[in-house]
C-alpha positions as CSV (number, residue, x, y, z in Angstrom):
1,X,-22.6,-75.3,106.0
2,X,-21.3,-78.7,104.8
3,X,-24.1,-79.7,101.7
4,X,-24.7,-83.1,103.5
5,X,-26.8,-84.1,100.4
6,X,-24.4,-83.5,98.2
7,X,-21.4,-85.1,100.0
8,X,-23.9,-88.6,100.5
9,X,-24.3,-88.5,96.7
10,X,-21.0,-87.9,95.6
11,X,-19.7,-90.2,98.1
12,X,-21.5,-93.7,97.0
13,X,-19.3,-93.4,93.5
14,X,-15.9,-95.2,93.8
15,X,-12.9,-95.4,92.1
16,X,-13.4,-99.1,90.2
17,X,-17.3,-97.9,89.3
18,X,-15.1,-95.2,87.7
19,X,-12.7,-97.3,85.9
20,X,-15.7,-99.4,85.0
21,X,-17.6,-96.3,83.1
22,X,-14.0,-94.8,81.6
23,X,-14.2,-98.5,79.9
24,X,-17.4,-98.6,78.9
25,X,-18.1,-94.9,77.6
26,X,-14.0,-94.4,76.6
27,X,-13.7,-91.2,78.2
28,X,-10.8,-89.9,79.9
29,X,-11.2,-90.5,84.0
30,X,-11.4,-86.7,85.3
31,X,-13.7,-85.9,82.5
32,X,-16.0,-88.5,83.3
33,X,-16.0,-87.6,87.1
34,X,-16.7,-84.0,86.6
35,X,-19.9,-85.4,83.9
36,X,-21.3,-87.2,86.9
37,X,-20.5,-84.0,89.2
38,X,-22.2,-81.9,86.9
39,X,-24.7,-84.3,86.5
40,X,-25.8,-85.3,89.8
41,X,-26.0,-81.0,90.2
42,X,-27.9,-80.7,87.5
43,X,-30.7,-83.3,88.1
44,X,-31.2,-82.1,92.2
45,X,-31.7,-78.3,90.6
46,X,-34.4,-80.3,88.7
47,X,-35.8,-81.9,91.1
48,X,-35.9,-78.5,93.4
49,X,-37.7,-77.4,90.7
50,X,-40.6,-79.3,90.9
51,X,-40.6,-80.9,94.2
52,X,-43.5,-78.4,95.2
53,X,-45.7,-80.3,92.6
54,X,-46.2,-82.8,94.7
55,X,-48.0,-85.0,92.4
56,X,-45.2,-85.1,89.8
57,X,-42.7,-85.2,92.2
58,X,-44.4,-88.4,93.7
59,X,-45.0,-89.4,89.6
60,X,-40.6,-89.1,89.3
61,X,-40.0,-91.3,92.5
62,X,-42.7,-94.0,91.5
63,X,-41.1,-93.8,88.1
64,X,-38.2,-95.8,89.3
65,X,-39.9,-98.3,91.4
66,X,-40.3,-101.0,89.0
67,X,-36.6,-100.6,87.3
68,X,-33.7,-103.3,87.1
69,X,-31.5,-100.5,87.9
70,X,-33.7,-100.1,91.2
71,X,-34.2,-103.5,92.1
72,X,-30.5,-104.5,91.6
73,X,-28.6,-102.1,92.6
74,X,-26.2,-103.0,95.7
75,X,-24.1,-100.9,98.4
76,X,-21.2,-102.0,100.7
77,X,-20.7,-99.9,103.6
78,X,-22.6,-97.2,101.8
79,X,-20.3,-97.2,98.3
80,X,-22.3,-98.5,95.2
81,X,-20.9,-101.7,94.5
82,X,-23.2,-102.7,91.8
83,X,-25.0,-101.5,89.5
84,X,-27.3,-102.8,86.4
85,X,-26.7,-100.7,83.1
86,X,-30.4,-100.5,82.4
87,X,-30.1,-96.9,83.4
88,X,-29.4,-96.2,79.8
89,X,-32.9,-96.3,79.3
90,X,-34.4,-96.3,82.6
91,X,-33.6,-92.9,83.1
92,X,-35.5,-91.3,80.3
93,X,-38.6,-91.4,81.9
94,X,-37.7,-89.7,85.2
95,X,-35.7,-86.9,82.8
96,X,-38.3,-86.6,80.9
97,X,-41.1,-86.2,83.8
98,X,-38.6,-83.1,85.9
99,X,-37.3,-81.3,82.9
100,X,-39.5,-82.4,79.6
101,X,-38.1,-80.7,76.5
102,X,-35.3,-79.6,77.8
103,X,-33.6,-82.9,78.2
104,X,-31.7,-83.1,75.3
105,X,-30.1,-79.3,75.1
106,X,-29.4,-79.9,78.8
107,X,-27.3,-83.3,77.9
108,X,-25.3,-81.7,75.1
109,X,-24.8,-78.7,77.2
110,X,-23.3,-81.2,79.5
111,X,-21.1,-82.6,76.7
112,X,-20.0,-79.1,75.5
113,X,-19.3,-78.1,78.8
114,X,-17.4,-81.0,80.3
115,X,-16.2,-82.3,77.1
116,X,-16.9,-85.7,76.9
117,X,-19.1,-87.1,74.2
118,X,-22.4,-86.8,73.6
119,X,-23.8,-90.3,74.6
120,X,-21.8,-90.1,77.4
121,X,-23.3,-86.6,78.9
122,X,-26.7,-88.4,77.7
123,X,-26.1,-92.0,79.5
124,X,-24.3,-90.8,82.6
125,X,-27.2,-87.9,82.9
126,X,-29.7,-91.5,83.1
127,X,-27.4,-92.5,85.3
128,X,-27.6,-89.5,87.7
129,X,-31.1,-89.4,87.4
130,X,-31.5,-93.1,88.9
131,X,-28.7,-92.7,91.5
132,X,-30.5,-89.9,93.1
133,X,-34.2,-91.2,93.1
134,X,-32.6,-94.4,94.1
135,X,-31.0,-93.2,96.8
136,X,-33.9,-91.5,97.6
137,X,-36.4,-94.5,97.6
138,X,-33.7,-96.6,99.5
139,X,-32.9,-94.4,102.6
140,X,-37.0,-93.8,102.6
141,X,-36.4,-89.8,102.7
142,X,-39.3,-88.0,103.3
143,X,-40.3,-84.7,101.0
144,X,-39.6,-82.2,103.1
145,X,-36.4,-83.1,104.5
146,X,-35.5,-83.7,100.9
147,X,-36.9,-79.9,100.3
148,X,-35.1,-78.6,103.3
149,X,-31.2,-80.3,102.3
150,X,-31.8,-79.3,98.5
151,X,-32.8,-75.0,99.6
152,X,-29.4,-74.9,102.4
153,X,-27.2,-76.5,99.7
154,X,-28.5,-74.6,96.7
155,X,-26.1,-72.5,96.3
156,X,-23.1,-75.3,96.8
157,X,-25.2,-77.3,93.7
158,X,-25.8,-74.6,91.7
159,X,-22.0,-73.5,91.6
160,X,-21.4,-77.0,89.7
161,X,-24.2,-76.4,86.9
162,X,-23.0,-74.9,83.8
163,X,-23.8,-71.5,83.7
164,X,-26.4,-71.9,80.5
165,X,-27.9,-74.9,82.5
166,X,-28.4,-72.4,85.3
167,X,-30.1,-69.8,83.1
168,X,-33.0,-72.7,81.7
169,X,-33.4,-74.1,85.1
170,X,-34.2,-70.5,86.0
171,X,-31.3,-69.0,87.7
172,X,-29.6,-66.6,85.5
173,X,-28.6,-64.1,88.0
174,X,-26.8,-67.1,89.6
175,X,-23.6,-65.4,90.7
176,X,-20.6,-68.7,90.6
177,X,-17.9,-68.7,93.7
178,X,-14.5,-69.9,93.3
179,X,-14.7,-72.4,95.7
180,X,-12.0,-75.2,96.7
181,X,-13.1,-78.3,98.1
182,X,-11.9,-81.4,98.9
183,X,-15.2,-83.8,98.9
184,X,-16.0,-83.0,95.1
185,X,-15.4,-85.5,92.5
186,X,-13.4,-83.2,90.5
187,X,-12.2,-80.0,92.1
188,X,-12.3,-77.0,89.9
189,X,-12.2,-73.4,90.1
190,X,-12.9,-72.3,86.5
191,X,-15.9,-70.2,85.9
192,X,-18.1,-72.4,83.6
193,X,-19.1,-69.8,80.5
194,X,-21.9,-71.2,78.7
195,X,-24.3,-68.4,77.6
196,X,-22.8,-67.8,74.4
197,X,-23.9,-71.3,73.1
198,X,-27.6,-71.8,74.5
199,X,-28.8,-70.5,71.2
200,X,-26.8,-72.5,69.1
201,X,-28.1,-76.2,70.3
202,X,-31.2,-77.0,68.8
C-alpha cells in the first residue's frame, strides 16, 4: 500500500525551500533532506502515540492555531512556497505536549544519526512538528482518518525512525526493511544502528 500520508507530507517540501534551509542552517543538502525525512517520521510516530488521548491530541492541534508559522504559511499548487521562521520556537510547545522529556535526547538522536548539527536536528524537528499539525489544521482532517492513514503506514514511517528513536517511542522489536523507493526525500537502504548510544545522551 502506497503511505498516502507520508507521500502528501514529503511532497509539500521543494527544492528552493531546500536550498533556502542548506543556507540558513549550513548543512550539506542530502543531509538536511534526510533530517526532515527523519523528522517528519519521527513526529507522526508521536503523534500515533497519543492521538487516542483525545484531549491532548486536540491540546497539540490548538497549540498551533495562534502561530505566525500557521497564520503565514502559503502553498502553490500544493508545494510550500512560504514559510515564516518562527517555527524555531513555535514548535516547542507542540514537542513538548506529544513527547515531553524526551524532546531533547530525541533531537540529538536525530543529529547523531543523520549527522547534521545539533541546532539543526533541534530547529528542523520544530519545523516538522508545525508542517504536520499545519497541514493538518489546513486540509481540516478529521481524527480518525488521521488515526486510520498513520496505523496502514506505520510500518512505512517507522522504517525511517532511527532505530533508538524507535525503541523510546515504544517499538523496540521494530524489525527495519530494506526498502527502495522513489517518493522519499532521501532514499537509503542502510540499517539505522542506534541502540548502542541511547544511554550515552543525557
Amino acid at each position: 500500500m502506497t503511505p498516502i500520508l507520508l507521500n502528501q507530507l514529503r511532497s509539500v517540501i521543494t527544492s528552493p525551500l531546500i536550498f533556502k534551509f542548506c543556507k540558513k542552517f549550513e548543512e550539506n543538502e542530502i543531509l538536511l533532506r534526510k533530517s526532515i525525512d527523519t523528522s517528519i517520521c519521527t513526529v507522526l510516530i508521536g503523534l500515533d502515540n497519543i492521538i487516542d488521548n483525545s484531549s491532548l491530541y486536540d491540546k497539540v492541534i490548538e497549540s498551533i492555531t495562534f502561530t505566525e508559522f500557521y497564520k503565514t504559511i502559503e502553498y502553490d499548487n500544493g508545494k510550500l512556497s512560504s514559510i515564516n521562521y518562527s517555527f524555531e520556537h513555535e514548535g516547542f510547545t507542540p514537542l513538548n505536549l506529544i513527547f515531553s522529556v524526551k524532546k531533547g535526547r530525541i533531537s540529538e538522536m536525530i543529529s547523531n544519526e543523520v549527522g547534521v548539527k545539533s541546532e539543526t536536528a533541534g530547529a528542523i524537528l520544530n519545523f516538522a512538528v508545525m508542517l504536520i499539525l499545519s497541514h493538518f489544521k489546513n486540509e481540516k482532517q478529521k481524527t480518525k482518518k488521521i488515526q486510520n492513514d498513520l496505523n496502514s503506514e506505520k510500518k512505512a514511517i517507522l522504517n525511517t525512525v532511527p532505530e533508538g528513536i524507535r525503541v523510546i517511542l515504544g517499538y523496540p522489536n521494530f524489525e527495519y526493511e530494506d526498502a527502495f523507493s522513489a517518493n522519499t526525500l532521501i532514499k537509503t537502504d542502510l540499517k539505522l544502528h542506534f541502540l548502542s548510544k541511547i544511554f550515552k545522551i543525557q
